[in-house]
Structures are given as structure tokens and as C-alpha cells.
C-alpha positions in Angstrom: -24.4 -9.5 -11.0 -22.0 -7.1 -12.4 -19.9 -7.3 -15.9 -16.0 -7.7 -15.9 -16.4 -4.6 -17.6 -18.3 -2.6 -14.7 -15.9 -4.2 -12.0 -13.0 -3.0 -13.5 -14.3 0.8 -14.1 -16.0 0.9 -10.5 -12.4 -0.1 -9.5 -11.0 2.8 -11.7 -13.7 5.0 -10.5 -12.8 4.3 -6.8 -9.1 4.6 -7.7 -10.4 8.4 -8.9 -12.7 8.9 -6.1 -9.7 8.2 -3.6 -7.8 11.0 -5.3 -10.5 14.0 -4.9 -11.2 12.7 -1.4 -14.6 11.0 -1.7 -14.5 8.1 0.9 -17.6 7.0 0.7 -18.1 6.5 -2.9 -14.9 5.1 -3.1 -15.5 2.2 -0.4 -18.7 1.6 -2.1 -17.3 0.9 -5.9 -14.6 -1.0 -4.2 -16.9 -3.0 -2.1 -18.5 -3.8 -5.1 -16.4 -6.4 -5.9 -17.1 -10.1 -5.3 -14.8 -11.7 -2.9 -12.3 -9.2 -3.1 -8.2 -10.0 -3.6 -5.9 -8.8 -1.5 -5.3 -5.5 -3.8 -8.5 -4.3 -2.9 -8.8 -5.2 0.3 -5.7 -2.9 0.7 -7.4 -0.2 -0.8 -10.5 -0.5 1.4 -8.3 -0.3 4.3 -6.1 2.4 3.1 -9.6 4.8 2.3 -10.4 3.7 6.2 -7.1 5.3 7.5 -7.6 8.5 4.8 -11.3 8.5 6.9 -9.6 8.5 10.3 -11.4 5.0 11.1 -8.3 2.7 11.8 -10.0 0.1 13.6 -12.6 -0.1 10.2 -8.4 -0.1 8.3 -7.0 -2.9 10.5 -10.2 -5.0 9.6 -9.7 -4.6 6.0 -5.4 -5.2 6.5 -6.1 -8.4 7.9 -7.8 -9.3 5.2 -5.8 -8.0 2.5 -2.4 -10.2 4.3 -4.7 -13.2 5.1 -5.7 -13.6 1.6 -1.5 -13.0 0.5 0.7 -13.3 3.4 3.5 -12.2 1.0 1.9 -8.5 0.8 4.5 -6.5 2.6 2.7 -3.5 1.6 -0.1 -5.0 3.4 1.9 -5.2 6.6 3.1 -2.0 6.5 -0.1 -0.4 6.5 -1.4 -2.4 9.0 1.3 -1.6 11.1 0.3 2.1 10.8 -3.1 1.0 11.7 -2.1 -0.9 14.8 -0.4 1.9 15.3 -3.3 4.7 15.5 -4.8 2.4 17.8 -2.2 2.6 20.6 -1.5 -1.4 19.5 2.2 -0.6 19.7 3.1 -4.0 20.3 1.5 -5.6 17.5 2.8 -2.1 14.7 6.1 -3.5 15.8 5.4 -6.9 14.8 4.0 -5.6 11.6 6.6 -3.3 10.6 9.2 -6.3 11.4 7.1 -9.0 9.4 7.3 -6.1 6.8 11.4 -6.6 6.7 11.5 -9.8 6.5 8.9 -9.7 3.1 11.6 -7.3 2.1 14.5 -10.7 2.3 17.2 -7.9 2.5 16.2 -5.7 -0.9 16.6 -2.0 -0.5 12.7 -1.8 -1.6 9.9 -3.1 -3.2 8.6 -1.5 -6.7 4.6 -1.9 -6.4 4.3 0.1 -9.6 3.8 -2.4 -12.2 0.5 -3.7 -9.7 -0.9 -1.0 -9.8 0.1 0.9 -6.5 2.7 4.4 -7.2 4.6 3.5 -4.3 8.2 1.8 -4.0 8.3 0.5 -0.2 12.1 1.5 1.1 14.0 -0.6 3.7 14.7 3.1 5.1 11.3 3.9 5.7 10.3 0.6 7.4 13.3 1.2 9.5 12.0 4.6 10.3 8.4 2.9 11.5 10.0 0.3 13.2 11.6 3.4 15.0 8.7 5.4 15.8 6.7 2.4 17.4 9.7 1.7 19.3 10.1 5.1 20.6 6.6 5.1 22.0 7.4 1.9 23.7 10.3 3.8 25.5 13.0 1.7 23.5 15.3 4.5 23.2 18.8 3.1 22.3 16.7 0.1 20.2 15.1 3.3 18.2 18.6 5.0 17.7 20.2 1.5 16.3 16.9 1.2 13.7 17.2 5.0 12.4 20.8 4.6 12.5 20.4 1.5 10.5 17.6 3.2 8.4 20.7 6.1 7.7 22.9 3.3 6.6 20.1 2.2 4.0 18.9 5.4 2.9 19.2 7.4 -0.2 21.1 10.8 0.5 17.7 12.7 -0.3 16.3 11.2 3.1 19.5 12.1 5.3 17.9 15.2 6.7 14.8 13.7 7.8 16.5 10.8 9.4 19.1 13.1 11.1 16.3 15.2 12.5 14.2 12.0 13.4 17.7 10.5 15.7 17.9 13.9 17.4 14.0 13.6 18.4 15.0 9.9 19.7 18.0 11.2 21.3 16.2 13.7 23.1 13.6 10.9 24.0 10.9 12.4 21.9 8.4 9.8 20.1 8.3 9.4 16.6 5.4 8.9 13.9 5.2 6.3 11.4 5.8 6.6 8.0 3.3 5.0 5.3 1.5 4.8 1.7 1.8 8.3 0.4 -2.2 9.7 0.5 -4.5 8.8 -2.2 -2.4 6.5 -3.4 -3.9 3.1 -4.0 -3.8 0.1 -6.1 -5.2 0.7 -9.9 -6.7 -1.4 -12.6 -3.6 -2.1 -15.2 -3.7 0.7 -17.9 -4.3 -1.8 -20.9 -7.8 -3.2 -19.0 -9.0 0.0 -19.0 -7.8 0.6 -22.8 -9.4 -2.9 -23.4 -13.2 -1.7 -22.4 -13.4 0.3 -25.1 -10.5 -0.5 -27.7 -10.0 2.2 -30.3 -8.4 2.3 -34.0 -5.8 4.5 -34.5 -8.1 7.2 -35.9 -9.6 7.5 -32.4 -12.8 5.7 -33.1 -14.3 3.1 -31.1 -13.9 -0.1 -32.7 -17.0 -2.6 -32.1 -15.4 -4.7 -29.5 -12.0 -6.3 -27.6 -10.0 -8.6 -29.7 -9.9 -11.1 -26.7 -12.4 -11.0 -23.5 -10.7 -10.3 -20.2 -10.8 -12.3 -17.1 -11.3 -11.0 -13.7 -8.2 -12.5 -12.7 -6.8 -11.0 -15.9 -8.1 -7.3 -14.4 -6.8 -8.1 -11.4 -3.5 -9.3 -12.0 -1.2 -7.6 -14.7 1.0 -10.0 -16.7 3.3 -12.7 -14.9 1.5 -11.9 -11.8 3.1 -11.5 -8.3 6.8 -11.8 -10.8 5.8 -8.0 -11.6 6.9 -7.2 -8.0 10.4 -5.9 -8.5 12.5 -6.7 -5.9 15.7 -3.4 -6.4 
């Protein structure tokens, strides 16, 4: 059975493999861990959907928002892989359960778990949107982007202009998700733990305090860490 210490750098290593575009390696250091958390069951599903495999995504979503069915994250990217599936019907559900995890914030700062992302109420708007423009819901389409406009930062008003005129014109949307290659990482300090150094740069000959998967896998104060903005 694996160390603490390889599970968290075959997680890091995954993380890196994600970014140079090596799928396979990186669903195989991530599926190295045992019973996985939600985090990476998110990032299994999100290296699916970088491999064009959504139905192998949608499997690995429903796992990630079984296991925390607060993850709006989670639904959000499953939404996008109900999506690629033609399952318009249940992206809409998805991308609305992903609202209502947002409880009326402007967004959701991941950063502090681990994930470079900050989920917007705009761009979950903007999903919302797209699936409802391929279900033929034109005016219910032009009220989300319109209320995605109302939400967004000025940076995003050309993009959502441009997206109401498609609608208008009855032209189908795509949805917006997780930037690519971004997934969730170990916590910096975890990593600096494996091999603590002095402050000449030399190893020292071991961690002050062992670390706990569910120290690895969860930063400090937990879910708290989620900044709601």
C-alpha cells in the first residue's frame, strides 16, 4: 500500500501531468488513490473531458457530487458533460443546482482548495444559456444572458453582448467551464512538508509533525476555505 508521502506527490505529479497534456499518466497517479474524495474524483473527470471521453467525465462527476453534494464545481462540470452527450435536459438541471450552491454570491473562490478557478454567477448564467438555446428556449436564453449581463464584470460585456445577438438570431450556444488543465492541487505546504528544508536550502532529516491524508487532502479549516465573494 502506498505512503502519505507517495499519495500526495502522485497527486502533484498528476496535477503536472494534466498541464503538459499526458492523460493517461495522469488518470493513473490519480487513480492511485484509495477511495478517492470528491477533489479527485473531479479531477478524474475533468482529464476525461480534456480526453474527449464525457461519458468516462460524467461517471467520475457523479462521483465527485455524490461523495459532496455541496461541490458546485462539481456540478458545473458535470453539466458540461451532460452536455457533450446531447443530455440537454439533465446540463440544465446541473447548471441550475450549480446556482443554487452559489446561495446568490457573485462567485465561488476554489483557490485556497487547490483548484485556480473562481466559479462566476455570470458564467453559470451563460451555461444555463447555451443548454437552453439547444432546447429551443429562445426568450428563456435571452432573460439568463441578460441576467448573466446584469451579474457580470465589465471585462465579460463583450462576450455576453455577442452571445445575446447569437440567441437573438436563434443560434445555439456552448457552455462555458473549468479553464483547461486546470485541476485541483495538493496544498503548497504538503508538498514543502515531504521534504522540509532549513533556511540554508538543505534538507533537514524529517517533518516536524506527520501529515494525515485527510490533512493532504484538505487545507486548513476545510470546506470554510471556500470563499463565498
Amino acid at each position: 500500500m502506498p505512503s502519505l508521502g507517495d499519495l500526495v506527490r502522485d497527486w502533484h505529479r498528476g496535477a503536472q501531468a494534466v498541464a503538459r497534456g499526458d492523460w493517461d499518466y495522469a488518470l493513473r497517479l490519480f487513480s492511485s488513490v484509495p477511495e478517492p474524495p470528491a477533489r479527485m474524483s473531479f479531477n478524474v473527470g475533468c482529464v476525461h473531458l480534456l480526453a474527449g471521453d464525457p461519458e468516462a467525465a460524467l461517471r467520475a462527476f457523479d462521483q465527485a457530487v455524490t461523495k459532496d453534494a455541496c461541490m458546485a464545481v462539481g456540478f458545473f462540470q458535470r453539466g458540461v458533460a451532460n452536455f457533450q452527450l446531447g443530455r440537454f435536459r439533465e446540463a440544465l438541471s446541473d447548471f441550475q443546482r450549480t446556482l443554487a450552491q452559489l446561495r446568490g454570491n457573485a462567485a465561488i473562490d476554489y483557490t485556497q482548495l487547490g483548484l485556480r478557478f473562481k466559479l462566476q454567477a455570470w458564467e453559470v448564467l451563460f451555461s444555463v444559456a447555451a443548454v437552453q438555446s439547444q432546447l429551443g428556449l429562445w426568450a428563456e436564453a435571452t432573460h439568463s444572458l441578460e441576467e448573466a449581463i446584469s451579474k457580470g464584470p465589465e471585462g465579460a460585456r463583450d462576450d455576453l453582448d455577442i452571445a445575446l445577438g447569437q440567441v437573438q438570431k436563434q443560434a445555439p450556444l456552448q457552455p462555458r467551464q473549468v479553464p483547461r488543465g486546470e485541476v485541483f492541487r495538493p496544498h503548497r505546504r504538503h508538498l514543502e512538508h515531504l521534504e522540509p528544508v532549513d533556511f540554508l536550502g538543505k534538507a533537514k532529516v524529517g517533518p516536524s509533525r506527520p501529515i494525515t491524508l485527510k490533512d493532504a487532502l484538505n487545507p486548513p479549516h476545510g470546506l470554510l476555505n471556500v470563499l463565498l465573494i
